[in-house]
C-alpha positions in Angstrom: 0.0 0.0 0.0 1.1 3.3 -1.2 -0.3 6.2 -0.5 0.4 9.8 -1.3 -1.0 13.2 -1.3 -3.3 13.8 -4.5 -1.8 17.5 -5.8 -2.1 17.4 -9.7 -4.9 16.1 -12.1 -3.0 12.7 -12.5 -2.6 12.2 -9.1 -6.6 12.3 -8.7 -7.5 10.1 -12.0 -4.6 7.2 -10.5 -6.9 7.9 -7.2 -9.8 7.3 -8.7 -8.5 4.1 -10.9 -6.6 2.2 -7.3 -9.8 3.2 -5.7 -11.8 0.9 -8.2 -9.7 -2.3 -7.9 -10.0 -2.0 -4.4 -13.7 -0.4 -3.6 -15.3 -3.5 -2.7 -12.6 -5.0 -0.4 -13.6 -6.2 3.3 -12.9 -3.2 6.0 -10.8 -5.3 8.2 -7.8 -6.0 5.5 -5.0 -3.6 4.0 -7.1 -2.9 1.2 -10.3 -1.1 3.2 -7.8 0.6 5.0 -6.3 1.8 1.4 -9.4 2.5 0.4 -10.9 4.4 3.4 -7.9 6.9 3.1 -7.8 7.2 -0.6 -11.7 7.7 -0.1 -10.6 10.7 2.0 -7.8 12.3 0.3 -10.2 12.3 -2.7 -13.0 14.2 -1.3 -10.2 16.9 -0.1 -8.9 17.0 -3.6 -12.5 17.3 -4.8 -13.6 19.7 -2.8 -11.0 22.0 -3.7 -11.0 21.6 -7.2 -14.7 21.3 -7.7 -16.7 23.1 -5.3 -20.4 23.4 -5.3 -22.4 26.4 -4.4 -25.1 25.9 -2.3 -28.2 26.6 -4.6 -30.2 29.5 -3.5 -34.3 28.5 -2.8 -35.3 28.9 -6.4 -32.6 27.0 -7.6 -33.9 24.7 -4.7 -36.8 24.2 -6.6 
C-alpha cells in the first residue's frame, strides 16, 4: 500500500482508478484501510477543485 497526497490532475485520476480495484474490499484488510484513506484524500482534492455552491431557494426548486 502506497499512499500519497493527490496534488495534480494525474494524481486524482490514479486515485480514482486504485480506488476501483480496491472499492469493494472487506474493511478489516489492507485494502479497506487503502481504500478508506484514498476515499478521504479524494473528497479533499474534490472539494478543492470542484466546489459546489449551495443553490439558493429557487434553484432549490
Amino acid at each position: 500500500m502506497e499512499i500519497t497526497s493527490i496534488k495534480k490532475e494525474n494524481d486524482y485520476e490514479k486515485a480514482l482508478k486504485r480506488l476501483e480495484v480496491i472499492f469493494d474490499a472487506a474493511s478489516i484488510s489492507i485494502e479497506g484501510d487503502e481504500a478508506e484513506i484514498l476515499t478521504m484524500l479524494i473528497d479533499n482534492y474534490e472539494n478543492k477543485h470542484f466546489p459546489i455552491d449551495t443553490p439558493n431557494q429557487i434553484e432549490a426548486m
